[in-house]
Every structure is written in C-alpha cells, then in structure tokens.
N, C-alpha and C positions, 0 to 999 in steps of 0.2 A: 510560298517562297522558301526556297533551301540556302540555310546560312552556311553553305560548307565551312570557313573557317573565319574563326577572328582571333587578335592576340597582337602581342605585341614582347620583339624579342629582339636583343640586342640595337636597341636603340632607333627599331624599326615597328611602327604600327599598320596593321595590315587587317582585311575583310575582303572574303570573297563569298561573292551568293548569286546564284542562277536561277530564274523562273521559266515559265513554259512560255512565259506569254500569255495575250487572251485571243488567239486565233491558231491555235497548234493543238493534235493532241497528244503530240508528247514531246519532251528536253531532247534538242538533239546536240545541246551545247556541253560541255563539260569544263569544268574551273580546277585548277588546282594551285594550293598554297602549302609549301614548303618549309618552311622554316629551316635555318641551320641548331643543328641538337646542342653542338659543343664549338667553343670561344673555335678551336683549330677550323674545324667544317668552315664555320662564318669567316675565319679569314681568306680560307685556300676557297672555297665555293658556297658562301655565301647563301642568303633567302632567294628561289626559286617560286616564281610565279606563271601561271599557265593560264589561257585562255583559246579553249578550241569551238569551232563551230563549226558541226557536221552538216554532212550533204548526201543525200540517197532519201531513197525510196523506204518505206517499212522502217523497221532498226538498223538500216546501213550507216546511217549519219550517224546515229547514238553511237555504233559500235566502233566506226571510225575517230569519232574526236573523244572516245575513251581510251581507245588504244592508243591517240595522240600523248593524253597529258601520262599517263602510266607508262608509256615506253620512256618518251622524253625526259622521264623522272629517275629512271631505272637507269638509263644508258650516262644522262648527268653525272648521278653521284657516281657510277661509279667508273669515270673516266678520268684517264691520271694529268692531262692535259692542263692549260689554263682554260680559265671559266669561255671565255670567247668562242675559242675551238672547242671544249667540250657544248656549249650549247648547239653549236652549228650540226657538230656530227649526231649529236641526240635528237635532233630535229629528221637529220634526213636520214638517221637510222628506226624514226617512226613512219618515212613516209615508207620504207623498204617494207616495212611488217606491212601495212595498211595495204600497200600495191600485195603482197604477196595474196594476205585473206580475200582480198579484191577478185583476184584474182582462181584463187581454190575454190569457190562458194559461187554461184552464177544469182544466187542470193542478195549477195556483196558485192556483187559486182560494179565499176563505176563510182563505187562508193569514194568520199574524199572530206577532206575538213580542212579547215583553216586554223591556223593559230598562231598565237603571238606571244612571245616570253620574256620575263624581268629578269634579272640575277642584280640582287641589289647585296654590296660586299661592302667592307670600310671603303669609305671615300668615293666609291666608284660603282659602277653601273653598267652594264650590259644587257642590251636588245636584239628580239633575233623576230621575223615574220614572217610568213609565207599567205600573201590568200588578205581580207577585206577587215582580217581583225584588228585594232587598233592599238596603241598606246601611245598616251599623252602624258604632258608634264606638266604640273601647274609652277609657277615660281614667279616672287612678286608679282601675283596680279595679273598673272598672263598663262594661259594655258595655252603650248605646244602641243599639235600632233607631230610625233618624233618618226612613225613609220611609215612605208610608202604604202599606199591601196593597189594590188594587184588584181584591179578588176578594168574591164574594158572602158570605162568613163575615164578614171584616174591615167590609163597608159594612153590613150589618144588627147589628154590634156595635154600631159608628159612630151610624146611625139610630136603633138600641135604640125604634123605631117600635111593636113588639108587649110592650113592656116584658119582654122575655125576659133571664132572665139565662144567665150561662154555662153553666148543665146543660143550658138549653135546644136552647143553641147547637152542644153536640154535635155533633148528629145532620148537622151543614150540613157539605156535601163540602166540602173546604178549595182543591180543583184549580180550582173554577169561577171563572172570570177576567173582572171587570166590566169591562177598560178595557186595550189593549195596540194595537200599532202594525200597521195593515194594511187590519183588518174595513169602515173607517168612513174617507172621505177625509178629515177631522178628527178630531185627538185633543187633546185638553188635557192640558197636561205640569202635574205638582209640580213646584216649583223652591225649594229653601231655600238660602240664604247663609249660611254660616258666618264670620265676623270673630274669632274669638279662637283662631284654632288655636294648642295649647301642644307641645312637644319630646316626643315619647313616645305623644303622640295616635296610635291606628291605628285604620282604617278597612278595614274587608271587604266589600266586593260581591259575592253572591252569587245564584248561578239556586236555585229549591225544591229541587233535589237534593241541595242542601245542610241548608237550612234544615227541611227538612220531619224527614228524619232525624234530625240532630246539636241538638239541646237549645242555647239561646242561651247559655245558663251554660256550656256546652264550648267552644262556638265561641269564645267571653271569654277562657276560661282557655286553652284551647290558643297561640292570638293574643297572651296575656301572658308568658308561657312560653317561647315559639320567635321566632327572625328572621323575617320573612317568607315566604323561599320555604320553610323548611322546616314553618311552621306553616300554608300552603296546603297541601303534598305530605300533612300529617298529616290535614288537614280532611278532604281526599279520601277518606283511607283509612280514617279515620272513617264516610262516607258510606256508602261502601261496603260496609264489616264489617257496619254497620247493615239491609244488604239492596239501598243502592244501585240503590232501586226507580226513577231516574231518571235525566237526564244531570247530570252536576257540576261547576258552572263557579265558580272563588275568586277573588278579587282581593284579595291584603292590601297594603296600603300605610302603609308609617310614618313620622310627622313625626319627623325623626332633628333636623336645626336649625331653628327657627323665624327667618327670616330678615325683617327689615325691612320691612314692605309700605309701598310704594310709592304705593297705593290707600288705605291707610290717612290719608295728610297729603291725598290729591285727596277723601276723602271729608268730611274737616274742611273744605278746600276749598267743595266744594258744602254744607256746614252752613252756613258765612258770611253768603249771601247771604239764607237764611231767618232768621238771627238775625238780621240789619238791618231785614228786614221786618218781624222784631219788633216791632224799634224805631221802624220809620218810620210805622209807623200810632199808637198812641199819639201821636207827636209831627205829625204830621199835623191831628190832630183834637183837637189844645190850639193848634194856627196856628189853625185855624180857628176859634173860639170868639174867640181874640186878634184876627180879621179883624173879627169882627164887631161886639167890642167899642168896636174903635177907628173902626169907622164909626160905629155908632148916636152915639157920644161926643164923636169929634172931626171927623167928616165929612174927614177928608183922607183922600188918594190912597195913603198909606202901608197903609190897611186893602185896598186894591186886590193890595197886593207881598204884603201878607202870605197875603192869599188864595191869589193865585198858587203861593205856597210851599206852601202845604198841598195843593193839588190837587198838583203832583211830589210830594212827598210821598208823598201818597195811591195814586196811580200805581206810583213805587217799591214798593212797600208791602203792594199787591193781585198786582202781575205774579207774583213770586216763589213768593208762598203758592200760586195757582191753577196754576202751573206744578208745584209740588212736589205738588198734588192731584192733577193729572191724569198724573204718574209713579206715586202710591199707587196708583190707579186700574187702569193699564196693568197695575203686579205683580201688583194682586189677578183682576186677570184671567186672566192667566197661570197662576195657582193656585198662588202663592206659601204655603207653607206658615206659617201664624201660631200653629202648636202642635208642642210635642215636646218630647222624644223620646217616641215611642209605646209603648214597653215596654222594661225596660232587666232586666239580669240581673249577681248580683255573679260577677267573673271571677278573683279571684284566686287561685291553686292555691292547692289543701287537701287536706286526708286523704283525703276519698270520691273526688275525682277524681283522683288518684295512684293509691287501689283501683279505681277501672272501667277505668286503663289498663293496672293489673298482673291485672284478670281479664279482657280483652283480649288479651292479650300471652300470659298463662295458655293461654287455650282453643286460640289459634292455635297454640301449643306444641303441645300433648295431642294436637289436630283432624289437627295434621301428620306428628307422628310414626307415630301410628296409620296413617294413610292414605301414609306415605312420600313425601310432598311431595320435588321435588326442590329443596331450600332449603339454603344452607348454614350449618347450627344451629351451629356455633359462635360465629359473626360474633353471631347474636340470643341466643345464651344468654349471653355475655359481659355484656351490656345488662341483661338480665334479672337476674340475679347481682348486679350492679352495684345496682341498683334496691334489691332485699332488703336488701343491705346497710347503702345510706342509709336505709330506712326503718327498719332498726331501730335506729340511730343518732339517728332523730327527725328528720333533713333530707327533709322532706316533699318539697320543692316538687324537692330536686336529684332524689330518688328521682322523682317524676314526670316528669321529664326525663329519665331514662335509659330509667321503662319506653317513654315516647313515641318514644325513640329505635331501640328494639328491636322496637317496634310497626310501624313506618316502615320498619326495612331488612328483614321478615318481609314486608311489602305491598310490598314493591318489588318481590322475588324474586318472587313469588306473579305480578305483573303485566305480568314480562320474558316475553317468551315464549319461551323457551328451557328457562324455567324453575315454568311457569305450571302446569304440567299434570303429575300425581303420576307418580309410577314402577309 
C-alpha cells in the first residue's frame, strides 16, 4: 500500500493512498494531494485533490492518469482565473497533452483515464469529473455521491430512453466508460460549486476499485468512524478482502474548521450590481412615461432631462443583467452540474456493520491460523477481544472501532512483505 500523503493544513485533514489491488500487475491509478503552502494560496486557490484512473494496454494507463494528476496540478496553480474556471481549463488542458502523447507513440495510443477533483478553499468547495471516478460527501449521517458516472449504465439510467427500469439495467456492464481524458482532443468537464461547507463535512474520492467493491453505506460509515488516514488505509483493505479485483486509489478529506470565506462578501459583492439593475429598470421606465408626460403637457425642455435619465437608466440596467447572462451561459457550458446529490446512503455505524467487520476480522482469524500466516496474532486478537467485549456491553459503534482496528493491523501484516506470504 502507497500512502502518498497525509496532513493536515489550514483547518483541513486529509489522506491519500493507492494500492495495485490483488488481480493487477501494476497501479495504473495515480492520487494526488495538494495542499495550499501560504494563508494567500489557501484563500485565492485553495487544497487541490486528484484522483485518476487509467486505461490502456502495457504503461498507457500508468502514464496517462500521471500525466492526468501533474498537468492538472501545473495548469491549476498557475492559472490566474477563479478556482472554478481554473479547475475546468486544467482538466481539459490534461486531456490536450494525454490526446496529443496518444497520439505521437502508437505505443500510447487510445490511452485515456478518468478523474475526479476537490478544491476545498475557506467556506467553499469545488468539483470537477470526467469518466466513473467518484466523489462523496459525508454530512450528518448521510453520505452523498456528489458526481455523475459517465459510463454506459449510469447515461442510459439517466436517459431512461427504453423506459427500462432497474432489473432491466442489470444486465449492462458497469466498466464501459462514456467520457474520460485522452480518446477525443475535446472533453467536457462536470464542475459543481459547493458554498456552504459546515466543520465535520468529509469528502472521499475514489477510482472503481473502491467503489465497485465496498457498498456506499460502508464507505459512509467507515469515513464516520475513523480520522482520515486511517479510514482510507481501512477502505483499502476493505477493497481488497472484497477481491480487489482492481487498482484502489482513496482520497478522504475532512472539514476540521470552517474558516471565513473571503469569496463569500466578493460574492455579495458581485450580487450588488444585479440588484441595482433591478432597480434601475423599473425606474428607468416610470422616467420615461414621466418624459413624456411632461412633453405632450408642458412642451418644455425638462421632458428632454428627464428623458435622458431614463435612457442611463435603462443602460445601467440592461449592461448588468446581459453580463450575468452571458456568465450563466459560459457555466452551463461548462457542464456545470444543476442536480444532486445523485445517490446518498445512511452512514452512521450500527449493529450490522460492527457484525460484517467482526465477521471479517472472524474469517482472517480462522483463514490464518489454519494456513499459519506469518502475522503476529496477538497485536489482532487483542482488538478482536476488545471488540466482544463492547459489543456485549451494547457500545456498538466503540466495538466497531476496535473490530476495524484489528481488521487493519491483520491487512497491514498480510501486505508487508516480510510478512505477506504464510509459513
């Protein structure tokens, strides 16, 4: 297991770590975590999170969702834009490079990845997708997927064109991918804005090696339960137990303080001048009624001033609106997302999920003894013991926490290699 990063900065805790899986032989997924260096970065652009999963043959997929998360991070910082529009254009200025190498190398060719991005700033939040990778939000108790799946199953739900409902849907391979970075020298990004992030809020990006195996309501509750690095290291091994029929890349991140934004008073800011437009057209077109009152009436020059007033007015009044139209315009081109959360699952530990990690924990017991694993069963039967005892005491959620904890140091040893392979 590769713990690319952990830390915790500016009031933000965060872990990312990627595994090969146990039916691959090699990572063709790549993570990246960002952090903002200085108070200025974190307010203008903020912690940057990445989650790509490649596609090709040999190293095409390695070298595509590397080039993914290194472009996207290069083209980010250093675009002068707001975060929004800088994520979008650094997305689709990685799929340019990917299509181009794609392209030069017959090697490379066809190559493509997915990926999915955080930008977590004071207050607020931005989401960008292309392609089956995910990000969720846990918040009381309830864990949102906030992104859409651009794969064939998810657009023909979506369409619901053959009026098929879910039995139908079965049958439809869930791996086929409508939309990811490389294939096409154009791609169109999802981007959603988040404004009300609260203290406690967590978010996990994930590649399908996660998602595909691990049930949403786990992923919830595991992420409710644990810190961040330890509830990635647990997802993993989740993943894995499960068959780890892929590679598995986690990103959790959690709002620890919710700090001031900054963007929040510029955004009032820019409402200002659309509320005066409000106002200025209504009062534009009672001048002007008044212009022409006082001419037909009194034929003096006064109806001339007041004219005048109404067209500035009017002017004011029009520029504003037609500017804020043609900004809606720009996001919904963009493919700003205008629905969600797309499926949500409740995450709070409970009874059944404290028994699927103590009959987890169970089988890798039995599974090891038997076969004389080289593990050392003390360290995990301690955990385990531990476990029994809250739960028959009635502390569910502690008891889930201990078996998770014994689940963890049994997949750790299992993964060391010193220590991997039985006696």
């Amino acid at each position: 297991m590769q713990l690319q990063a952990v830390g915790s900065h500016f009031g933000i805790s965060f872990a990312a770590i990627t595994h090969v899986g146990m039916r691959r032989g090699n990572n063709q997924d790549n993570v990246l975590a960002a952090p903002a260096l200085t108070a200025e970065q974190w307010r203008k652009q903020g912690h940057l999170f990445v989650v790509a999963d490649g596609m090709g043959a040999h190293a095409a997929g390695e070298l595509a969702s590397k080039l993914a998360t290194d472009v996207v991070l290069q083209t980010y910082r250093k675009h002068p834009g707001p975060p929004q529009q800088a994520l979008v254009e650094a997305i689709q200025e990685a799929n340019r490079q990917i299509h181009l190498r794609g392209q030069a190398d017959e090697e490379f060719r066809g190559m493509g990845t997915t990926v999915c991005a955080l930008v977590l700033l004071p207050g607020r939040a931005v989401l960008a997708n292309v392609g089956d990778s995910r990000i969720y939000r846990l918040r009381q108790g309830v864990l949102e997927q906030l992104t859409f799946d651009h794969s064939l199953l998810w657009e023909l739900r979506a369409a619901n064109s053959f009026g098929w409902g879910e039995d139908q849907l079965v049958g439809i391979p869930r791996n086929v991918i409508t939309r990811s970075l490389g294939p096409h020298p154009e791609v169109k990004v999802d981007v959603y804005c988040l404004t009300d992030l609260q203290a406690g809020d967590t978010f996990v990006l994930c590649s399908d090696g996660l998602s595909g195996p691990v049930p949403d309501d786990q992923i919830g509750k595991v992420v409710a339960l644990f810190p961040p690095a330890e509830a990635a290291r647990l997802l993993v091994h989740l993943a894995n137990y499960h068959g780890g029929p892929d590679n598995i890349s986690v990103i959790v991140a959690r709002v620890d303080k919710v700090e001031a934004s900054p963007s929040g008073r510029t955004e009032k800011a820019k409402r200002l001048p659309i509320f005066a437009a409000a106002l200025a057209a209504p009062s534009a077109l009672l001048l002007a009624f008044l212009a022409a009152w006082v001419w037909f009436v009194h034929r003096t020059w006064w109806a001339f001033v007041a004219l005048a007033g109404a067209l500035v007015l009017g002017f004011l009044g029009v520029v504003p609106l037609l500017k804020a139209g043609r900004k809606r315009e720009s996001l919904s081109e963009e493919g700003v997302l205008r629905v969600g959360p797309y499926q949500s699952a409740p995450a709070s530990p409970d009874a059944p999920f404290a028994e699927a990690l103590a009959r987890a924990l169970d089988d890798l017991l039995r599974r090891g003894m038997q076969e004389k694993w080289r593990v050392e069963w003390e360290k995990v039967q301690k955990f385990y013991d531990e476990g029994r005892q809250l739960w028959a005491q009635g502390l569910v959620t502690r008891a889930a926490k201990a078996y998770g904890e014994g689940f963890c140091r049994l997949m750790d040893q299992l993964f060391t290699p010193s220590s991997k392979q039985p006696s």
